[in-house]
C-alpha positions in Angstrom: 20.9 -6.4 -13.8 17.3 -5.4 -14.1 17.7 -3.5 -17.4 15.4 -5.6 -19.0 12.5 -5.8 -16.7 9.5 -4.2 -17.3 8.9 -1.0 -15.0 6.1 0.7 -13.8 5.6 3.9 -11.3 3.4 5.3 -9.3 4.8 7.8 -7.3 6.9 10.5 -9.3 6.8 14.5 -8.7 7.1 16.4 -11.8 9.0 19.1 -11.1 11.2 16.9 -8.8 12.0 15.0 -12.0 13.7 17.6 -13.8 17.0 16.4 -14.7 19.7 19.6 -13.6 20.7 19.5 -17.5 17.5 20.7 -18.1 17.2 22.6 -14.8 20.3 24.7 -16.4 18.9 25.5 -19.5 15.9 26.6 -18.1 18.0 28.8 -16.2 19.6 30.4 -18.8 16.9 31.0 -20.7 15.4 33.2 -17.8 18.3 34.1 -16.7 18.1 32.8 -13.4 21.1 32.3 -11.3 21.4 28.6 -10.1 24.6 28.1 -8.6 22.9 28.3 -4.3 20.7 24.9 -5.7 22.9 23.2 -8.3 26.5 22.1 -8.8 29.1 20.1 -11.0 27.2 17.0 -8.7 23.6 18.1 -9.1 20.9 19.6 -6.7 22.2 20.5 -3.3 20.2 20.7 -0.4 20.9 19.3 3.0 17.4 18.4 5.2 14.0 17.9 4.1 13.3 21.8 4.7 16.2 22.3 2.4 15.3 20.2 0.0 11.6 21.8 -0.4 13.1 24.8 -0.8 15.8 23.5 -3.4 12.8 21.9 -5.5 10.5 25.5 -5.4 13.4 27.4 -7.2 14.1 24.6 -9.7 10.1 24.2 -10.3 10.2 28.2 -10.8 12.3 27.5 -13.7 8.8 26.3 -15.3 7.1 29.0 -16.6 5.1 28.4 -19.9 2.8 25.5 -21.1 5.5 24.4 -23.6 7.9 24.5 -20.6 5.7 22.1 -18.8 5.3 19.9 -21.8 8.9 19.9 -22.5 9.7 18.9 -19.0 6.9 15.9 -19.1 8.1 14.2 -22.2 11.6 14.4 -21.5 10.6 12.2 -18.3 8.5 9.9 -19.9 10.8 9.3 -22.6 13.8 9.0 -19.8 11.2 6.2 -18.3 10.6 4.1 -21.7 14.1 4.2 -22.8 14.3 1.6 -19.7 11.0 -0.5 -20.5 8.7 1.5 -18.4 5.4 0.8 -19.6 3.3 2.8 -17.3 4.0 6.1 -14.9 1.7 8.6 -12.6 2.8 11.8 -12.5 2.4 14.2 -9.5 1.4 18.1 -10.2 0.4 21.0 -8.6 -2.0 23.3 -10.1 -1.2 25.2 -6.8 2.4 25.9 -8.7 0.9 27.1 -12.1 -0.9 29.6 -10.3 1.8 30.9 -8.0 3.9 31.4 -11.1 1.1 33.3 -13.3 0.4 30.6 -15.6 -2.4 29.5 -14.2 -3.9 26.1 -13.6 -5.3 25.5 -16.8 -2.2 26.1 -19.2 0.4 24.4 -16.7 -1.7 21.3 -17.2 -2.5 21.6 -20.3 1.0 21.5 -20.9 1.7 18.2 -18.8 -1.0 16.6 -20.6 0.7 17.6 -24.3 3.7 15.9 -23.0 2.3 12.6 -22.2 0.5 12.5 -25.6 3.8 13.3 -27.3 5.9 10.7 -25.0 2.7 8.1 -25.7 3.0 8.8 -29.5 7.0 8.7 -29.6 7.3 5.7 -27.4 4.4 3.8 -26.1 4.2 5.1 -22.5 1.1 5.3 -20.7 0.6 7.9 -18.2 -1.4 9.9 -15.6 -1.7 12.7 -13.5 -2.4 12.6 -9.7 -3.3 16.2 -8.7 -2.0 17.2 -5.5 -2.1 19.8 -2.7 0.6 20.8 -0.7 0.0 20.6 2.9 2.6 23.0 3.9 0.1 25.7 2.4 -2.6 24.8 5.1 -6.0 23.5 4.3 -7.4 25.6 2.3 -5.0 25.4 -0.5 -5.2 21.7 -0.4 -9.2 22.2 -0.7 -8.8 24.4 -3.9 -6.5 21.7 -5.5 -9.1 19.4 -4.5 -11.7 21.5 -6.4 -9.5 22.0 -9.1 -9.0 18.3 -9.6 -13.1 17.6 -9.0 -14.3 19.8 -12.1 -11.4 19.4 -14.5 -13.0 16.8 -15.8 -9.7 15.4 -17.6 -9.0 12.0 -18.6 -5.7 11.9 -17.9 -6.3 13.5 -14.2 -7.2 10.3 -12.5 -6.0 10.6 -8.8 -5.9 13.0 -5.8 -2.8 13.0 -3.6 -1.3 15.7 -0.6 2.6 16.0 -0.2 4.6 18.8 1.5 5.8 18.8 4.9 4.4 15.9 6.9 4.9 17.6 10.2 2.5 20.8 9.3 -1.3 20.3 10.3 -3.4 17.3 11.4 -4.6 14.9 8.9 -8.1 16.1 9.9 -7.3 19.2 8.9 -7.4 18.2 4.9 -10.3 15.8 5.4 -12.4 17.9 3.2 -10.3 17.8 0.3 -10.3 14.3 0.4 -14.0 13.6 0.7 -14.1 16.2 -2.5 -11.8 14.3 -4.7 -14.0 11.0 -3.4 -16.7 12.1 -4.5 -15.5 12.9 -8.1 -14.3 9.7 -8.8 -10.4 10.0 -8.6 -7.9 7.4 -6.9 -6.9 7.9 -3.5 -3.1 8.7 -1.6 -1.8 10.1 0.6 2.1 11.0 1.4 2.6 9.9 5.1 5.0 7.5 7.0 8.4 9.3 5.6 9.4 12.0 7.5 6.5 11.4 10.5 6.5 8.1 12.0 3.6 5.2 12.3 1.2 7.2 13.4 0.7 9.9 10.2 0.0 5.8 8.1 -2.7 5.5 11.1 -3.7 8.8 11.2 -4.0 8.3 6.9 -5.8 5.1 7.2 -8.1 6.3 9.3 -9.3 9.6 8.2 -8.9 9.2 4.3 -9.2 5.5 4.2 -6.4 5.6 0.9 -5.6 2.6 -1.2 -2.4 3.7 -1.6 0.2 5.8 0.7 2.9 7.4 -0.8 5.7 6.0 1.3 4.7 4.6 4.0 7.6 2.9 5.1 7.6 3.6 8.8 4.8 1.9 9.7 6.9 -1.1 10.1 7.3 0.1 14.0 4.1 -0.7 14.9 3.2 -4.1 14.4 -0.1 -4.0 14.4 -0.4 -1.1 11.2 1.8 -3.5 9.6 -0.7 -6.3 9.9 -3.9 -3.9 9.7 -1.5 -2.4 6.2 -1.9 -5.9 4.7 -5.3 -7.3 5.5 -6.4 -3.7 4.0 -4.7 -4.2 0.6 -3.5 -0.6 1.5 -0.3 -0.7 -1.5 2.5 1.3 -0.3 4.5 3.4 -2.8 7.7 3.0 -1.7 10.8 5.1 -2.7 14.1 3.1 -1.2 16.9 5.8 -3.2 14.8 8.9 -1.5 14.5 6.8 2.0 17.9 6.9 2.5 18.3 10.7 0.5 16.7 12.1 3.4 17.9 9.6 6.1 14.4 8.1 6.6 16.7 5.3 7.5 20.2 5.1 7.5 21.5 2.0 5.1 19.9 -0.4 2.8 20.2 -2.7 4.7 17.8 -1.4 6.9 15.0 -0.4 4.9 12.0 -1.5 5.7 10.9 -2.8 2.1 11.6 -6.2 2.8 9.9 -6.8 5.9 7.1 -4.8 4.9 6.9 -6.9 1.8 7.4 -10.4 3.7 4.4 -9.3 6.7 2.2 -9.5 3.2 1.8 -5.4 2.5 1.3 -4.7 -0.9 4.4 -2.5 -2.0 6.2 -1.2 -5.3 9.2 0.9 -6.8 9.4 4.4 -7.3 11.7 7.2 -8.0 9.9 10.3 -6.1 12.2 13.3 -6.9 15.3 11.2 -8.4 17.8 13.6 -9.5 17.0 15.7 -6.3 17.8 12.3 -4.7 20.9 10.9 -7.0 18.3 8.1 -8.3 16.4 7.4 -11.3 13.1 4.5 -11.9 16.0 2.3 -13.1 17.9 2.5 -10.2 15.5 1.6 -7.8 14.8 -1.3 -9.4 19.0 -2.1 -9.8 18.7 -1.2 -5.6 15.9 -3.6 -5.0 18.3 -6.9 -6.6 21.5 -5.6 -5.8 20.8 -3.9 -2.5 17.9 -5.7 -0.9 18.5 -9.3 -2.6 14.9 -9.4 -4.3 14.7 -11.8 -7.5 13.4 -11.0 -10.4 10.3 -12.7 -9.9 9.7 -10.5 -6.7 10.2 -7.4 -8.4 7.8 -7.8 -11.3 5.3 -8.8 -8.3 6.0 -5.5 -7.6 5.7 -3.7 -10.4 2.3 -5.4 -11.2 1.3 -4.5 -7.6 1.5 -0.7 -9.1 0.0 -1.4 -12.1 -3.0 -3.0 -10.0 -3.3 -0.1 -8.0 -2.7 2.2 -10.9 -5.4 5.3 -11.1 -6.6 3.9 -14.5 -9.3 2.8 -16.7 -9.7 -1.5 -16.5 -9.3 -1.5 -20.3 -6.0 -0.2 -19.9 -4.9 -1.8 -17.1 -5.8 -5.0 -18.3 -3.6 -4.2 -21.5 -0.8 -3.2 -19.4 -1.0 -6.1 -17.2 -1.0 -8.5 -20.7 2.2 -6.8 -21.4 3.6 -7.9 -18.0 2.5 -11.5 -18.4 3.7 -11.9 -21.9 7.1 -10.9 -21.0 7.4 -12.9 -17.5 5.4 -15.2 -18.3 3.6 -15.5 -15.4 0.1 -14.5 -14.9 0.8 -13.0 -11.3 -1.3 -15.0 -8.9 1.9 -17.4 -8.1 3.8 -16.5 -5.0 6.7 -13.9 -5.4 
Protein backbone atom coordinates (compact mmCIF):
# COMPACT_ATOMS: atom_id res chain seq x y z
CA UNK A 1 0.00 0.00 0.00
CA UNK A 2 1.25 3.42 -0.79
CA UNK A 3 -1.35 5.28 1.37
CA UNK A 4 1.26 6.71 3.33
CA UNK A 5 3.70 8.08 0.95
CA UNK A 6 4.09 11.45 0.25
CA UNK A 7 2.62 12.57 -3.25
CA UNK A 8 3.21 15.10 -5.46
CA UNK A 9 1.71 16.08 -9.13
CA UNK A 10 2.46 17.83 -11.93
CA UNK A 11 0.25 17.09 -14.51
CA UNK A 12 -3.53 17.48 -13.64
CA UNK A 13 -6.37 19.16 -15.92
CA UNK A 14 -8.86 20.97 -13.94
CA UNK A 15 -11.85 20.49 -15.43
CA UNK A 16 -10.85 16.92 -16.13
CA UNK A 17 -10.71 16.49 -12.32
CA UNK A 18 -14.13 17.07 -11.66
CA UNK A 19 -15.39 14.21 -9.80
CA UNK A 20 -19.18 13.23 -11.70
CA UNK A 21 -20.73 13.77 -8.06
CA UNK A 22 -19.90 17.10 -8.55
CA UNK A 23 -20.33 17.07 -12.34
CA UNK A 24 -24.15 16.12 -11.36
CA UNK A 25 -24.79 18.82 -9.16
CA UNK A 26 -23.48 21.26 -11.37
CA UNK A 27 -25.89 19.89 -13.74
CA UNK A 28 -28.79 20.34 -11.80
CA UNK A 29 -28.21 23.48 -10.85
CA UNK A 30 -28.16 24.59 -14.59
CA UNK A 31 -30.32 22.32 -15.47
CA UNK A 32 -28.28 20.60 -17.92
CA UNK A 33 -29.12 17.23 -19.03
CA UNK A 34 -26.03 14.77 -18.46
CA UNK A 35 -27.17 11.44 -19.07
CA UNK A 36 -25.15 11.26 -23.22
CA UNK A 37 -21.68 11.89 -20.86
CA UNK A 38 -22.37 10.32 -17.42
CA UNK A 39 -23.68 7.12 -15.98
CA UNK A 40 -24.32 4.91 -12.73
CA UNK A 41 -20.25 4.13 -13.70
CA UNK A 42 -19.04 7.67 -14.36
CA UNK A 43 -17.96 9.58 -17.62
CA UNK A 44 -18.47 7.72 -20.85
CA UNK A 45 -16.72 8.30 -23.77
CA UNK A 46 -15.15 5.85 -26.07
CA UNK A 47 -11.83 7.36 -28.16
CA UNK A 48 -9.77 10.22 -27.57
CA UNK A 49 -12.17 12.42 -29.88
CA UNK A 50 -14.85 11.21 -27.67
CA UNK A 51 -13.41 11.84 -24.71
CA UNK A 52 -12.48 15.69 -25.69
CA UNK A 53 -15.79 16.03 -26.40
CA UNK A 54 -17.10 14.25 -23.06
CA UNK A 55 -14.64 16.70 -21.01
CA UNK A 56 -16.04 20.20 -23.01
CA UNK A 57 -19.65 19.48 -21.78
CA UNK A 58 -18.61 18.56 -18.26
CA UNK A 59 -16.15 21.76 -18.20
CA UNK A 60 -19.43 23.78 -19.51
CA UNK A 61 -20.95 22.87 -16.24
CA UNK A 62 -18.38 25.64 -14.89
CA UNK A 63 -19.81 28.83 -15.24
CA UNK A 64 -19.06 31.33 -12.25
CA UNK A 65 -15.85 32.27 -10.33
CA UNK A 66 -17.26 30.57 -7.24
CA UNK A 67 -17.94 27.54 -9.58
CA UNK A 68 -14.28 27.41 -10.44
CA UNK A 69 -13.20 27.83 -6.86
CA UNK A 70 -15.49 25.33 -5.69
CA UNK A 71 -14.25 22.83 -8.22
CA UNK A 72 -10.36 23.71 -7.31
CA UNK A 73 -10.56 23.12 -3.63
CA UNK A 74 -12.58 20.12 -3.71
CA UNK A 75 -9.47 18.74 -5.79
CA UNK A 76 -6.89 19.91 -3.73
CA UNK A 77 -8.54 18.80 -0.66
CA UNK A 78 -9.25 15.16 -2.52
CA UNK A 79 -5.24 15.39 -3.07
CA UNK A 80 -4.18 16.17 0.77
CA UNK A 81 -6.59 13.84 2.21
CA UNK A 82 -3.82 11.26 0.63
CA UNK A 83 -0.52 13.19 1.78
CA UNK A 84 -0.18 15.16 -1.39
CA UNK A 85 1.95 17.91 -0.49
CA UNK A 86 2.26 19.73 -3.76
CA UNK A 87 0.03 19.78 -7.20
CA UNK A 88 0.07 21.98 -10.67
CA UNK A 89 -3.05 22.52 -12.04
CA UNK A 90 -3.83 22.86 -15.82
CA UNK A 91 -6.42 25.71 -17.02
CA UNK A 92 -7.55 27.31 -19.87
CA UNK A 93 -8.33 30.90 -19.94
CA UNK A 94 -9.37 29.92 -23.58
CA UNK A 95 -12.56 28.13 -21.61
CA UNK A 96 -13.50 31.16 -19.35
CA UNK A 97 -13.84 33.05 -22.31
CA UNK A 98 -15.88 30.64 -24.46
CA UNK A 99 -18.32 30.46 -21.60
CA UNK A 100 -18.74 34.33 -20.98
CA UNK A 101 -16.89 34.53 -17.84
CA UNK A 102 -13.95 35.68 -19.09
CA UNK A 103 -10.32 35.05 -18.36
CA UNK A 104 -9.91 37.03 -15.49
CA UNK A 105 -12.84 35.76 -13.14
CA UNK A 106 -12.35 32.00 -14.13
CA UNK A 107 -8.92 32.36 -12.71
CA UNK A 108 -9.54 34.35 -10.26
CA UNK A 109 -11.62 31.72 -9.13
CA UNK A 110 -9.01 28.79 -9.35
CA UNK A 111 -6.65 30.90 -7.48
CA UNK A 112 -9.40 31.40 -4.41
CA UNK A 113 -9.46 27.72 -4.35
CA UNK A 114 -5.98 26.97 -3.89
CA UNK A 115 -5.75 29.65 -1.14
CA UNK A 116 -8.76 28.08 0.60
CA UNK A 117 -7.40 24.27 0.08
CA UNK A 118 -3.70 25.84 1.24
CA UNK A 119 -5.46 27.40 4.36
CA UNK A 120 -7.70 24.11 5.17
CA UNK A 121 -5.06 21.69 4.56
CA UNK A 122 -1.47 22.65 3.81
CA UNK A 123 -1.39 22.00 0.06
CA UNK A 124 0.76 23.87 -2.20
CA UNK A 125 -0.30 24.57 -5.63
CA UNK A 126 0.09 26.17 -9.08
CA UNK A 127 -1.33 26.90 -12.22
CA UNK A 128 0.13 26.02 -15.65
CA UNK A 129 -1.81 28.00 -18.28
CA UNK A 130 -2.47 26.26 -21.29
CA UNK A 131 -3.61 26.47 -24.95
CA UNK A 132 -5.43 24.12 -26.78
CA UNK A 133 -4.02 23.11 -29.90
CA UNK A 134 -7.06 21.74 -31.47
CA UNK A 135 -8.05 25.60 -31.72
CA UNK A 136 -5.02 26.34 -34.11
CA UNK A 137 -2.30 28.67 -33.41
CA UNK A 138 -3.66 31.62 -32.79
CA UNK A 139 -5.63 30.66 -29.83
CA UNK A 140 -2.68 29.04 -28.35
CA UNK A 141 -0.75 32.55 -28.90
CA UNK A 142 -3.56 34.45 -26.96
CA UNK A 143 -3.33 31.99 -23.99
CA UNK A 144 0.23 32.55 -24.32
CA UNK A 145 -0.28 36.36 -23.95
CA UNK A 146 -2.74 35.85 -21.49
CA UNK A 147 -0.35 33.96 -19.29
CA UNK A 148 2.75 36.57 -20.23
CA UNK A 149 0.91 39.77 -18.67
CA UNK A 150 -1.07 38.20 -15.78
CA UNK A 151 1.48 38.71 -13.85
CA UNK A 152 0.08 36.12 -11.08
CA UNK A 153 2.03 34.29 -8.62
CA UNK A 154 0.46 31.38 -8.63
CA UNK A 155 0.49 31.25 -12.70
CA UNK A 156 3.95 29.83 -12.96
CA UNK A 157 4.04 27.58 -16.18
CA UNK A 158 2.94 27.49 -19.86
CA UNK A 159 1.74 24.17 -21.33
CA UNK A 160 -0.39 23.11 -24.87
CA UNK A 161 -2.80 20.01 -24.78
CA UNK A 162 -5.65 19.16 -27.15
CA UNK A 163 -5.45 16.90 -29.94
CA UNK A 164 -1.81 15.87 -30.71
CA UNK A 165 -2.53 14.99 -34.32
CA UNK A 166 -3.85 18.76 -35.32
CA UNK A 167 -0.93 21.19 -36.55
CA UNK A 168 2.88 21.02 -36.57
CA UNK A 169 4.74 21.78 -33.48
CA UNK A 170 6.11 24.73 -35.43
CA UNK A 171 3.05 25.99 -35.85
CA UNK A 172 2.72 27.14 -31.82
CA UNK A 173 6.42 28.03 -31.72
CA UNK A 174 5.40 31.59 -31.07
CA UNK A 175 3.53 30.96 -28.05
CA UNK A 176 6.16 29.26 -26.60
CA UNK A 177 8.94 31.79 -27.22
CA UNK A 178 6.21 34.30 -25.45
CA UNK A 179 5.68 32.37 -22.33
CA UNK A 180 9.88 32.06 -22.45
CA UNK A 181 10.33 35.15 -22.39
CA UNK A 182 8.05 35.97 -19.36
CA UNK A 183 9.61 33.75 -17.15
CA UNK A 184 7.13 30.66 -16.81
CA UNK A 185 8.12 26.79 -16.79
CA UNK A 186 8.03 25.03 -19.88
CA UNK A 187 5.78 21.68 -21.22
CA UNK A 188 4.45 20.43 -23.59
CA UNK A 189 1.79 17.45 -24.06
CA UNK A 190 3.33 15.19 -26.77
CA UNK A 191 4.27 11.38 -27.05
CA UNK A 192 0.52 10.06 -26.09
CA UNK A 193 -1.63 9.78 -28.75
CA UNK A 194 1.36 10.71 -31.63
CA UNK A 195 4.30 8.63 -31.49
CA UNK A 196 8.28 9.39 -30.99
CA UNK A 197 8.40 11.85 -33.22
CA UNK A 198 5.81 14.69 -31.61
CA UNK A 199 8.80 14.12 -28.12
CA UNK A 200 11.45 15.05 -31.00
CA UNK A 201 9.54 17.34 -32.76
CA UNK A 202 8.92 18.93 -28.78
CA UNK A 203 12.44 18.83 -27.91
CA UNK A 204 13.45 20.34 -30.71
CA UNK A 205 11.36 23.34 -31.33
CA UNK A 206 10.34 24.21 -27.67
CA UNK A 207 13.30 22.77 -25.94
CA UNK A 208 10.71 21.92 -22.66
CA UNK A 209 11.96 20.60 -19.33
CA UNK A 210 9.18 18.73 -19.02
CA UNK A 211 6.66 16.79 -21.57
CA UNK A 212 3.47 15.94 -20.44
CA UNK A 213 3.44 12.31 -21.24
CA UNK A 214 5.85 11.44 -23.21
CA UNK A 215 5.78 7.87 -22.94
CA UNK A 216 6.20 6.80 -26.57
CA UNK A 217 9.41 7.82 -27.01
CA UNK A 218 10.56 4.60 -25.75
CA UNK A 219 10.47 3.37 -29.66
CA UNK A 220 13.18 5.24 -30.59
CA UNK A 221 16.20 4.60 -28.82
CA UNK A 222 18.01 7.23 -29.42
CA UNK A 223 15.17 10.03 -27.92
CA UNK A 224 15.28 7.76 -25.09
CA UNK A 225 18.95 8.25 -24.55
CA UNK A 226 18.91 12.09 -25.93
CA UNK A 227 15.41 12.17 -23.06
CA UNK A 228 17.91 11.39 -20.34
CA UNK A 229 21.24 13.13 -20.95
CA UNK A 230 18.69 16.34 -21.37
CA UNK A 231 17.17 16.00 -17.85
CA UNK A 232 13.93 16.36 -19.96
CA UNK A 233 11.33 14.94 -16.81
CA UNK A 234 8.46 13.19 -18.26
CA UNK A 235 5.04 13.54 -16.63
CA UNK A 236 3.77 10.37 -16.96
CA UNK A 237 0.11 9.34 -16.47
CA UNK A 238 0.07 5.16 -16.41
CA UNK A 239 -4.10 4.94 -15.37
CA UNK A 240 -4.77 7.44 -18.53
CA UNK A 241 -2.13 5.39 -20.78
CA UNK A 242 -4.03 2.50 -20.73
CA UNK A 243 -7.72 4.75 -20.56
CA UNK A 244 -7.08 5.63 -23.99
CA UNK A 245 -5.09 2.48 -25.10
CA UNK A 246 -1.82 4.33 -25.45
CA UNK A 247 -0.72 0.77 -24.63
CA UNK A 248 -2.60 -2.02 -23.97
CA UNK A 249 -1.64 -3.65 -20.32
CA UNK A 250 0.55 -2.63 -17.50
CA UNK A 251 2.61 -4.70 -18.14
CA UNK A 252 3.59 -3.00 -21.04
CA UNK A 253 3.90 0.47 -20.09
CA UNK A 254 6.75 1.99 -20.84
CA UNK A 255 7.39 3.67 -17.32
CA UNK A 256 9.79 1.19 -16.26
CA UNK A 257 12.06 1.14 -19.06
CA UNK A 258 11.94 4.71 -19.45
CA UNK A 259 12.78 5.01 -15.85
CA UNK A 260 15.67 2.22 -15.92
CA UNK A 261 17.43 4.02 -19.57
CA UNK A 262 17.92 7.05 -16.75
CA UNK A 263 14.79 9.55 -17.97
CA UNK A 264 13.61 11.54 -15.33
CA UNK A 265 9.84 10.50 -14.76
CA UNK A 266 6.91 10.94 -12.20
CA UNK A 267 3.11 10.11 -11.26
CA UNK A 268 0.18 11.82 -12.35
CA UNK A 269 -3.47 11.57 -12.58
CA UNK A 270 -4.29 13.81 -15.88
CA UNK A 271 -8.15 13.66 -16.08
CA UNK A 272 -8.81 10.75 -13.34
CA UNK A 273 -12.35 10.27 -13.04
CA UNK A 274 -12.55 10.71 -16.92
CA UNK A 275 -10.06 7.87 -16.69
CA UNK A 276 -11.41 5.66 -13.55
CA UNK A 277 -8.10 6.90 -11.63
CA UNK A 278 -7.24 9.18 -8.97
CA UNK A 279 -3.28 10.68 -7.68
CA UNK A 280 -3.59 7.75 -5.21
CA UNK A 281 -4.12 5.25 -7.54
CA UNK A 282 -1.33 5.83 -9.71
CA UNK A 283 0.86 5.59 -7.05
CA UNK A 284 -1.08 1.98 -5.73
CA UNK A 285 -0.49 1.08 -9.89
CA UNK A 286 3.21 1.98 -9.82
CA UNK A 287 3.84 -0.87 -6.55
CA UNK A 288 1.26 -3.09 -7.33
CA UNK A 289 1.19 -2.96 -11.13
CA UNK A 290 4.70 -2.15 -12.22
CA UNK A 291 6.68 -3.65 -9.10
CA UNK A 292 8.35 -0.20 -8.08
CA UNK A 293 9.51 0.02 -4.18
CA UNK A 294 8.86 2.53 -2.18
CA UNK A 295 12.03 4.03 -2.41
CA UNK A 296 11.61 4.25 -6.34
CA UNK A 297 8.48 6.02 -6.05
CA UNK A 298 9.45 8.80 -3.74
CA UNK A 299 12.44 9.24 -6.36
CA UNK A 300 9.72 9.98 -8.26
CA UNK A 301 7.71 12.13 -6.64
CA UNK A 302 10.80 14.30 -5.71
CA UNK A 303 11.73 14.18 -9.48
CA UNK A 304 8.23 16.39 -9.81
CA UNK A 305 8.87 18.37 -7.06
CA UNK A 306 12.40 19.17 -8.67
CA UNK A 307 10.83 20.06 -11.83
CA UNK A 308 8.04 21.78 -10.12
CA UNK A 309 7.11 25.42 -11.73
CA UNK A 310 7.98 27.05 -8.32
CA UNK A 311 9.82 29.48 -6.31
CA UNK A 312 13.41 27.69 -4.70
CA UNK A 313 12.11 28.86 -1.29
CA UNK A 314 9.32 26.59 -1.64
CA UNK A 315 10.70 23.99 -3.22
CA UNK A 316 13.32 23.61 -0.94
CA UNK A 317 10.55 23.43 1.97
CA UNK A 318 8.71 20.96 0.00
CA UNK A 319 11.63 18.93 -0.65
CA UNK A 320 12.48 19.06 3.48
CA UNK A 321 9.18 17.53 3.86
CA UNK A 322 10.15 14.61 1.57
CA UNK A 323 13.37 13.98 3.31
CA UNK A 324 12.09 14.15 6.82
CA UNK A 325 9.54 11.58 6.11
CA UNK A 326 11.85 9.09 3.95
CA UNK A 327 14.54 9.88 5.29
CA UNK A 328 16.67 10.07 2.59
CA UNK A 329 18.00 13.13 1.12
CA UNK A 330 17.43 11.93 -2.58
CA UNK A 331 20.86 11.80 -4.17
CA UNK A 332 21.09 7.79 -3.33
CA UNK A 333 20.08 5.55 -6.15
CA UNK A 334 16.33 4.59 -6.47
Amino acid sequence: MTRHLLKAEIHCHLEGAAPPDLTRAQAQKYGVDVSSILDENGYVWSDFSAFLVCYDAVASLFRTADDYAKLTESYLAELAAVNTIYSEIIVSPDHGDRIGLGADAYLAGVCDGIHAAREATGIEARIIVTGERHFGPERVIAAAQYAARARNPLVTGFNMAGEERMGRVADYARAFDIARDAGLGLTIHAGEVCGASSVRDALDVVRPSRIGHGVRAIEDTALVERLAELGTVLEVCPGSNIALKVFPDFDSHSLRALKAAGVRVCLNSDDPPFFRTSLAREYEIASSAMGFSDAEINGMTRTAIEAAFVDEATRVRLLSRLDAETGDDGRKPA
